[in-house]
C-alpha positions in Angstrom: -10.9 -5.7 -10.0 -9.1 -4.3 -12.6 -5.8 -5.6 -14.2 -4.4 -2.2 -13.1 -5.6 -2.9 -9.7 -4.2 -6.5 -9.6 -0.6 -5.1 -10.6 -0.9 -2.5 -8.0 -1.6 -4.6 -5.5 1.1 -7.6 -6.7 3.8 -4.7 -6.5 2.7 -3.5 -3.5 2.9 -7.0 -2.0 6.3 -7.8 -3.2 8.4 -4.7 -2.9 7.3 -4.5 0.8 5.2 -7.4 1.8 1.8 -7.9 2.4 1.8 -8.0 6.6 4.5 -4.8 6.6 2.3 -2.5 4.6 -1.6 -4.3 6.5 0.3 -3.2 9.7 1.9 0.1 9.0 0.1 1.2 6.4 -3.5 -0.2 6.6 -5.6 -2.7 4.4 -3.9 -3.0 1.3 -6.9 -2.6 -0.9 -7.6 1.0 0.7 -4.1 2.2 -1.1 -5.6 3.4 -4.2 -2.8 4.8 -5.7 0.7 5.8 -4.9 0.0 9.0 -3.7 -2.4 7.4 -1.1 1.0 4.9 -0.4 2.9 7.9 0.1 0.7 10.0 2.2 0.2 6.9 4.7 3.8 6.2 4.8 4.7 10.1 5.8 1.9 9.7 9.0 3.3 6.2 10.0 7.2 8.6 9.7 5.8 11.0 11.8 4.4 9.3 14.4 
C-alpha cells in the first residue's frame, strides 16, 4: 500500500469512522478516491 493510500485511508477513518463509512458506504479499501467517497455517499442520500 502506498503512503498516499495509508493517508487516505487514516483520514477516512478519523473524520468519519471506520464502522460509519464499512456500513454506509462499503469496505473502506474500495473508496479509491474522493470522488468514489462522494459518489457512494450521494446513493446512500438517495436511498
Amino acid at each position: 500500500m502506498e503512503l498516499a493510500e495509508k493517508l487516505f485511508d487514516g483520514l477516512l477513518m478519523h473524520d468519519f469512522g471506520p464502522n460509519i463509512i464499512s456500513c454506509n458506504f462499503g469496505r473502506i479499501d474500495k473508496i479509491t478516491s474522493l470522488a468514489v467517497l462522494k459518489e457512494r455517499k450521494c446513493a446512500a442520500f438517495k436511498k
